[in-house]
KOLTI-522838 format. One line per field, with one value per residue: x, y, z of N, C-alpha, C in turn; residue number from 1. Coordinates in pm, 1 decimal. Layout:
// KOLTI-522838
n.u = [X | ...] .
n.v = [Y | ...] .
n.w = [Z | ...] .
ca.u = [X | ...] .
ca.v = [Y | ...] .
ca.w = [Z | ...] .
c.u = [X | ...] .
c.v = [Y | ...] .
c.w = [Z | ...] .
num = [NUM | ...] .
END
This chain:
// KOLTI-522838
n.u = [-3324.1 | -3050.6 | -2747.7 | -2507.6 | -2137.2 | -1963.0 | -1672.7 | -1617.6 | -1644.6 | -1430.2 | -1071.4 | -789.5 | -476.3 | -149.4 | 159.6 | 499.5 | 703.7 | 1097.9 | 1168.6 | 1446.7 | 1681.6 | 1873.1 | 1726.7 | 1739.3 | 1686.3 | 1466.4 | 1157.4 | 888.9 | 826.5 | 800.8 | 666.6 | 543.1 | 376.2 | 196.0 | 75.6 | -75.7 | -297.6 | -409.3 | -497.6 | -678.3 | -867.6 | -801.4 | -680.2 | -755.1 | -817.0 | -623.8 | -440.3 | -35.9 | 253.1 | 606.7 | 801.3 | 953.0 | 1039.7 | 1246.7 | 1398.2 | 1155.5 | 1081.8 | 864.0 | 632.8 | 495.0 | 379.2 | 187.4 | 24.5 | -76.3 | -180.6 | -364.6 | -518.8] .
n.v = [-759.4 | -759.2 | -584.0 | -434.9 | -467.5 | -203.7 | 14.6 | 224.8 | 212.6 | 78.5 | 68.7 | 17.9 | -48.5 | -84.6 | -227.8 | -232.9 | -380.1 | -396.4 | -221.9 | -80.2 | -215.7 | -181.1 | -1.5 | -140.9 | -405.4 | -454.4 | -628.2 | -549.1 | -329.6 | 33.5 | 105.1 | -147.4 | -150.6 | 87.7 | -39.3 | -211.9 | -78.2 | 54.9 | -175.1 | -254.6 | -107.0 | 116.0 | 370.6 | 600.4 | 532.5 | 334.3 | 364.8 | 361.6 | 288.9 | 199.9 | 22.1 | -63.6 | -339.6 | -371.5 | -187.8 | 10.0 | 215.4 | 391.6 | 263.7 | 362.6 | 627.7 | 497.2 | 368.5 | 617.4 | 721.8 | 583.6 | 629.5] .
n.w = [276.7 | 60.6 | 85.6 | -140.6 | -131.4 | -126.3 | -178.0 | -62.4 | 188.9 | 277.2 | 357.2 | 178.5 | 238.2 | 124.7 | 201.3 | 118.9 | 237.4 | 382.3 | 299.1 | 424.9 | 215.3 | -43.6 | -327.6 | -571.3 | -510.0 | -427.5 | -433.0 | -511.4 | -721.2 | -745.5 | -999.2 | -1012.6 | -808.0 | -866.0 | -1134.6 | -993.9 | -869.4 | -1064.8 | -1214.7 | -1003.7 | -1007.0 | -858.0 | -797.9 | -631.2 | -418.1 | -239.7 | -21.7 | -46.2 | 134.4 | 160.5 | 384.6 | 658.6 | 856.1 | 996.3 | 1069.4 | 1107.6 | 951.8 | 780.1 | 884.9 | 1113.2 | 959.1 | 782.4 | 899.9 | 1056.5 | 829.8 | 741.7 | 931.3] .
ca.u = [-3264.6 | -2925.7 | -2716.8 | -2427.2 | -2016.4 | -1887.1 | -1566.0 | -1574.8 | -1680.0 | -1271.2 | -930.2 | -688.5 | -339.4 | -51.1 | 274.3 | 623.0 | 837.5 | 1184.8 | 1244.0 | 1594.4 | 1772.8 | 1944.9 | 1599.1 | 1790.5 | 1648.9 | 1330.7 | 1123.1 | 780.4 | 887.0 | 677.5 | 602.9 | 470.9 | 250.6 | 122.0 | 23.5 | -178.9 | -370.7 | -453.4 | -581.8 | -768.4 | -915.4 | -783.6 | -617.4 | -762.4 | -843.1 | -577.9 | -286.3 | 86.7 | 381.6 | 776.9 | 821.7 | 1068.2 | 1034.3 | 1404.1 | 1442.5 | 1069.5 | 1083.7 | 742.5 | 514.5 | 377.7 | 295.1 | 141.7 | -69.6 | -110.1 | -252.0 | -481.3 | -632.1] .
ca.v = [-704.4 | -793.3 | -472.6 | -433.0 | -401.0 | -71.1 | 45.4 | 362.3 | 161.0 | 0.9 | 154.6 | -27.4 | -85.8 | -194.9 | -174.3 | -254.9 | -438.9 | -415.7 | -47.0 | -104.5 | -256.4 | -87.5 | -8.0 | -208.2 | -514.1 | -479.4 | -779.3 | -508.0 | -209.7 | 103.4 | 56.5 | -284.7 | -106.7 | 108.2 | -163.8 | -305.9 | 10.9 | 27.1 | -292.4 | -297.9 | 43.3 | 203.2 | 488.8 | 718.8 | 439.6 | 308.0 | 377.7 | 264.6 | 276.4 | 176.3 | 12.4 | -158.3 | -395.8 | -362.7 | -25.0 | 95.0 | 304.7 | 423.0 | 169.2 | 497.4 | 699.6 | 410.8 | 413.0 | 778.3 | 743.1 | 509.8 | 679.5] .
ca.w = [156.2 | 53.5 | 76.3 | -199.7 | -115.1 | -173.7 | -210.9 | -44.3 | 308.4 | 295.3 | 328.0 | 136.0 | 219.1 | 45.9 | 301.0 | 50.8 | 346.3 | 338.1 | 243.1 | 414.1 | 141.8 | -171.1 | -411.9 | -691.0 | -468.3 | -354.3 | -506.6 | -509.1 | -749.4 | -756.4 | -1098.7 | -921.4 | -738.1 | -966.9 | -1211.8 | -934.1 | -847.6 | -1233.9 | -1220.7 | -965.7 | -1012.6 | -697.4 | -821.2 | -516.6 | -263.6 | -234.3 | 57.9 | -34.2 | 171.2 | 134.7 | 457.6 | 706.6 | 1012.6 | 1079.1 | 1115.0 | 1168.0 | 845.2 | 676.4 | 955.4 | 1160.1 | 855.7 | 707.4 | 1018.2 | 1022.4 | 678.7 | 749.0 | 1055.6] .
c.u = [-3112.0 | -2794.9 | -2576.4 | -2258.4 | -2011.6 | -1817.2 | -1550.8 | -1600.5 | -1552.2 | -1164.3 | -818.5 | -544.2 | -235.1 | 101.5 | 407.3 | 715.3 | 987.2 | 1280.0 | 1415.2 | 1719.9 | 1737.8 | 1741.0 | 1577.9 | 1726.4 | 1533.5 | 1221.5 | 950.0 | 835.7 | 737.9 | 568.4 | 473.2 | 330.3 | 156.1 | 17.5 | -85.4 | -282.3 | -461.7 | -572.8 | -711.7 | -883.8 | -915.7 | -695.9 | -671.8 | -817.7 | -735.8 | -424.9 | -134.5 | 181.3 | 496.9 | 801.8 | 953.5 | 1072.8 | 1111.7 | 1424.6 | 1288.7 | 1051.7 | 955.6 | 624.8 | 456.6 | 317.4 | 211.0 | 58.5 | -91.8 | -220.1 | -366.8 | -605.9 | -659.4] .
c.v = [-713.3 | -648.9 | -557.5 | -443.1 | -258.5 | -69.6 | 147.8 | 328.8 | 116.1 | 130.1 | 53.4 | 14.1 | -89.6 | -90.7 | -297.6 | -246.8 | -452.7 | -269.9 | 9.6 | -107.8 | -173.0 | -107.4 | -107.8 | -369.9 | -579.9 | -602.3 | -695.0 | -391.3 | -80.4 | 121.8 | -79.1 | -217.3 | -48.2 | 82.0 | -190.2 | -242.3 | 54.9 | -44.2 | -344.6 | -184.2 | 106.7 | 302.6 | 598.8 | 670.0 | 389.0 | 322.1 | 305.0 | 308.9 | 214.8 | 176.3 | -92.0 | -240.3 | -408.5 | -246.2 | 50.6 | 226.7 | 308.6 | 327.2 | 312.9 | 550.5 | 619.1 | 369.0 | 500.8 | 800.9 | 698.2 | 561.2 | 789.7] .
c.w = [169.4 | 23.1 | -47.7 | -158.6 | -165.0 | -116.1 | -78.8 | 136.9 | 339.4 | 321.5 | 344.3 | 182.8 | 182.0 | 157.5 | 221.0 | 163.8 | 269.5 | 272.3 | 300.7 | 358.3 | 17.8 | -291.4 | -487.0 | -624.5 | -409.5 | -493.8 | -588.0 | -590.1 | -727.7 | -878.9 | -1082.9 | -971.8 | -768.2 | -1046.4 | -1156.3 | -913.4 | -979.2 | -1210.1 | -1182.0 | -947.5 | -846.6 | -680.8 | -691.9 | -368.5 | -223.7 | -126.1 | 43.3 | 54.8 | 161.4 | 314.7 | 534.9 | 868.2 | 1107.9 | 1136.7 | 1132.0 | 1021.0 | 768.9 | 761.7 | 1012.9 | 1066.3 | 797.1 | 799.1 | 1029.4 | 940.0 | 697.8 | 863.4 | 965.4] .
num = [1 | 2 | 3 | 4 | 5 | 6 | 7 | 8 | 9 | 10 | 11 | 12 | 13 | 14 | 15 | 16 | 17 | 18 | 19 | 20 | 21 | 22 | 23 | 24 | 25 | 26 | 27 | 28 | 29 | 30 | 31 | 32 | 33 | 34 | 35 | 36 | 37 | 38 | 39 | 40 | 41 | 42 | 43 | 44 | 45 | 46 | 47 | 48 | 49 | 50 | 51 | 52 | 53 | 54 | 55 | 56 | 57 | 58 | 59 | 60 | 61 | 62 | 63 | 64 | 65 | 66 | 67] .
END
């Protein structure tokens, strides 16, 4: 028997690199992100963070979260 996907078996993601630089420049807005969570109906699955590889900014919590 072919079991189904579900949703509720995942934990989504989404890590906005670059949280460094001035907001006015980020290429991902939160509005973005938003949008996408909409879209893809993942309004409460969904984990985002505002992160940075330079400076380490929002990567632990964004691991945190996920554990």
């Amino acid at each position: 028997m072919q079991q189904k996907n579900n949703m509720d078996h995942f934990i989504i993601a989404l890590a906005g690199n670059k949280s460094d630089i001035p907001k006015s420049e980020w290429q991902i807005t939160d509005d973005m992100m938003s949008d996408l969570k909409t879209k893809l109906n993942l309004n409460d699955a969904l984990i985002e963070e505002h992160t940075s590889a330079r400076t380490g900014e929002g990567v632990k919590e964004l691991f945190l979260n996920i554990a």
